[in-house]
PADO-336081 format. One record per residue (C-alpha): residue number from 0; residue in three letters; x negated, y, z. Coordinates in Angstrom, 3 decimals. Layout:
// residues N
<gutor n="NUM" res="ALA" east="X" north="Y" up="Z"/>
...
***
This chain:
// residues 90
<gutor n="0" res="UNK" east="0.000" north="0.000" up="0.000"/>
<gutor n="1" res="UNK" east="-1.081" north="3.416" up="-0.772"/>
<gutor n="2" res="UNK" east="-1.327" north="5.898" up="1.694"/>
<gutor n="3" res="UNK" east="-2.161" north="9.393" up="1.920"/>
<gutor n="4" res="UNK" east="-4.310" north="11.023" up="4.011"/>
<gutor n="5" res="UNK" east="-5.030" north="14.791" up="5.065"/>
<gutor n="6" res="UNK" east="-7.912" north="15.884" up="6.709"/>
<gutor n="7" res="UNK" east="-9.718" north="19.532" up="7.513"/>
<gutor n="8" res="UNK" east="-12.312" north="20.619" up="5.517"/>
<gutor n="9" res="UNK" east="-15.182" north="20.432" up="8.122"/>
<gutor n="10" res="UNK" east="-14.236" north="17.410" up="9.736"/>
<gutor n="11" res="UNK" east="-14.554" north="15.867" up="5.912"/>
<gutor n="12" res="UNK" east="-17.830" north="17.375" up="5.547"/>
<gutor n="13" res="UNK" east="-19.319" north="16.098" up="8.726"/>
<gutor n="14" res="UNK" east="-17.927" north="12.377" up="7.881"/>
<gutor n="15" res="UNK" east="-18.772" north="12.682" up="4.491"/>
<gutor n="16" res="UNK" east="-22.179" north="13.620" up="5.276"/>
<gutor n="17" res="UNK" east="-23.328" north="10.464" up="7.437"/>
<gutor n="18" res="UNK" east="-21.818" north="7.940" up="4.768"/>
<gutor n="19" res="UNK" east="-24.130" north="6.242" up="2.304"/>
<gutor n="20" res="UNK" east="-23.482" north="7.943" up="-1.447"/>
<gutor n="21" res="UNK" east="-23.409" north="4.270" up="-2.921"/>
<gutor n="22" res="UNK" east="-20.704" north="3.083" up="-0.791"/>
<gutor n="23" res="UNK" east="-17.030" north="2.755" up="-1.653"/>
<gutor n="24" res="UNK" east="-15.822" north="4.299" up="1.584"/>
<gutor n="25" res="UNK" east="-18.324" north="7.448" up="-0.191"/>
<gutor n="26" res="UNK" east="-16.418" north="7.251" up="-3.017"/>
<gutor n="27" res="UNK" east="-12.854" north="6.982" up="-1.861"/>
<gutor n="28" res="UNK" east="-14.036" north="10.328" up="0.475"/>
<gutor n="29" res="UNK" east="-15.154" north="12.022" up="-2.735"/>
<gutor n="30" res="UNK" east="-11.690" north="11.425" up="-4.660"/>
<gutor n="31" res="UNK" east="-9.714" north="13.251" up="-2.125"/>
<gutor n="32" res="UNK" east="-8.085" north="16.628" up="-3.935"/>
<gutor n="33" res="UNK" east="-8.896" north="20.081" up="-2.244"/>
<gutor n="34" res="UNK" east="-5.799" north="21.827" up="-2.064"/>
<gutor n="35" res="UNK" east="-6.113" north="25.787" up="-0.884"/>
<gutor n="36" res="UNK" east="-2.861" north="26.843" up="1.292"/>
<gutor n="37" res="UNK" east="-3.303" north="30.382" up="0.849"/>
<gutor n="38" res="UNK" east="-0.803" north="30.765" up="-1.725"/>
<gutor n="39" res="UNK" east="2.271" north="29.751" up="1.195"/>
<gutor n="40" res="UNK" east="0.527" north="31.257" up="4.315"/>
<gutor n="41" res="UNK" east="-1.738" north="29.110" up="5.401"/>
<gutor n="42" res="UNK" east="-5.263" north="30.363" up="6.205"/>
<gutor n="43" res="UNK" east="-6.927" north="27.117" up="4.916"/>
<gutor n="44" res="UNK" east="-7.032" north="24.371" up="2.550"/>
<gutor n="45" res="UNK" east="-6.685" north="20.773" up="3.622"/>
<gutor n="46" res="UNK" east="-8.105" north="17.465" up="1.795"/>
<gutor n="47" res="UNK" east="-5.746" north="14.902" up="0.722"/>
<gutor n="48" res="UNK" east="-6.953" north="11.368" up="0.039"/>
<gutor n="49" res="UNK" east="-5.274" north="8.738" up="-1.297"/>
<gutor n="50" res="UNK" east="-6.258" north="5.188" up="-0.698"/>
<gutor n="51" res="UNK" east="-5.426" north="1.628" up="0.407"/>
<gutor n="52" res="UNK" east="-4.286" north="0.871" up="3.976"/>
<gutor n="53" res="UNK" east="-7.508" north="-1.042" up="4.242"/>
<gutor n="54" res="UNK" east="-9.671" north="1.583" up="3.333"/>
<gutor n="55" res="UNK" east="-7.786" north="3.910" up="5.633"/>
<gutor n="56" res="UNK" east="-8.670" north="1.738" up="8.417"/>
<gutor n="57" res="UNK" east="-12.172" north="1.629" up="7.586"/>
<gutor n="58" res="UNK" east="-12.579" north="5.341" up="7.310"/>
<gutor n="59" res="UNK" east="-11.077" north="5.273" up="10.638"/>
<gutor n="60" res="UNK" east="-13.689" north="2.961" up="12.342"/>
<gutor n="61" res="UNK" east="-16.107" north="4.779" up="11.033"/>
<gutor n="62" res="UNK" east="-14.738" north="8.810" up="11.940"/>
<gutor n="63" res="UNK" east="-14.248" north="6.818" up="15.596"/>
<gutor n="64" res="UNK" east="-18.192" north="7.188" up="16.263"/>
<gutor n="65" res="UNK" east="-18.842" north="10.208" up="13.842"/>
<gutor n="66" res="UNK" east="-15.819" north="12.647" up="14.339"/>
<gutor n="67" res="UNK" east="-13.001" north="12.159" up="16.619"/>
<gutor n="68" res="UNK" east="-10.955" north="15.046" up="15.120"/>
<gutor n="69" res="UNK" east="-10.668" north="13.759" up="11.712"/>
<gutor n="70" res="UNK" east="-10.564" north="10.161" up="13.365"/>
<gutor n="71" res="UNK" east="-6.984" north="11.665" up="14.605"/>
<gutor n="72" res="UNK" east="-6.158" north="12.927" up="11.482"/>
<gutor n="73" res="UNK" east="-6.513" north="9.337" up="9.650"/>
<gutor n="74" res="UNK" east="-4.833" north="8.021" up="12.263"/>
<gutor n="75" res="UNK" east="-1.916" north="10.022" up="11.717"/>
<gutor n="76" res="UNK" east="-2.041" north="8.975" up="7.923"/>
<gutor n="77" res="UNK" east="-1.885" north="5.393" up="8.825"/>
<gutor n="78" res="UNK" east="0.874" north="6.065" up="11.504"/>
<gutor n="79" res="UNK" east="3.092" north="7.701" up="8.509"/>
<gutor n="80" res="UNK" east="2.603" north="4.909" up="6.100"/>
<gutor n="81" res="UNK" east="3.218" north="2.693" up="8.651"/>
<gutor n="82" res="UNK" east="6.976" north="4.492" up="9.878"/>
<gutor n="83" res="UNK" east="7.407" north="4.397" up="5.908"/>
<gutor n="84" res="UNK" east="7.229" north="0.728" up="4.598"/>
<gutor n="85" res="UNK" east="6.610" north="-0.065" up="0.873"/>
<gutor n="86" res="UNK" east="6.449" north="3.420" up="0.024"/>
<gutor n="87" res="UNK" east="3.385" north="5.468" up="-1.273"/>
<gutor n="88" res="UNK" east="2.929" north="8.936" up="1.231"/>
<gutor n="89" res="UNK" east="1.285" north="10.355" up="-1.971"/>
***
């Protein structure tokens, strides 16, 4: 199942930064979509991902040790998938 993920801009960079380029987790990271929020009010822009349950969970382990903060935030990507079975978030 695909789910969709959002995560802050710095929290992204600093998980980004400590996983190995050649690795698919790296990859998945890297197809995320920047999307700037200025346009409705918001003073930022966000980074949605879109990937596999699994790879959701691994990103998770992973942001566990490295950044709690977006940890939380892929957490609450996985918790909305899971309240919405058989459907994409995306």
């Amino acid at each position: 199942m695909k789910i969709q993920i959002e995560i802050f801009p710095e929290y992204y960079d600093r998980l980004l930064s400590q996983i190995p380029t050649q690795s698919t987790m790296y990859a998945v990271l890297k197809n995320g979509l920047i999307i700037d929020h200025s346009d409705v009010g918001w003073q930022r822009k966000m980074i949605y991902i879109l990937c596999e349950m699994e790879q959701a969970k691994s990103i998770l382990q992973v942001a566990d040790k490295i950044c709690l903060p977006a940890a939380a935030q892929i957490a609450a990507g996985i918790n909305a998938a899971n309240r919405s079975p058989g459907r994409s978030q995306w």
